[in-house]
C-alpha angles and dihedrals in degrees: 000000000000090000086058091056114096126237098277111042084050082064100047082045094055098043087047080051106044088046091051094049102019105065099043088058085046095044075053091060098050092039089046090044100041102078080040091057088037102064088040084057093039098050088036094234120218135182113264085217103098094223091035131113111310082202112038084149077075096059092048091063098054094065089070090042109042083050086057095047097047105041088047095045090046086050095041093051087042093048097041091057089051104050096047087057091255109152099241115186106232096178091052092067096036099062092246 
């Protein structure tokens, strides 16, 4: 059914998709990484290293972040192509 659809309704398709899976596995990750930054910033964290980081509960809380920034920039680039009629090649990127 999908491979009837035309360019444009797959990519309204994709980015309806990605919004409906996409952010509760993202919503997972920050769930799943929020107790994990808490107790870095509690405990105010730092490196063992003495010349090591003074805030390493910082750097924990880039990895939820940083997974947020980037799925969402990737969607939104591949989304915006799509929509605008720009012939984008799935497959490319995909390793097809």
């Amino acid at each position: 059914m999908y491979d009837r659809f035309n360019f444009k309704t797959k990519a309204l398709v994709n980015i309806v998709g990605t919004i409906i899976f996409l952010v509760p596995f993202i919503l997972l990750i920050i769930y799943g990484s929020y107790e994990f930054v808490m107790d870095s910033y509690e405990v105010n964290e730092i490196s063992s290293d003495p010349g090591g980081l003074k805030y390493r509960w910082l750097i924990k809380g880039m990895i939820p972040l940083s997974f947020m920034i980037l799925t969402y920039l990737r969607e939104a680039i591949l989304g915006y192509y799509s929509v605008k009629g720009n012939y984008f090649n799935y497959s490319y990127y995909q390793g097809y």
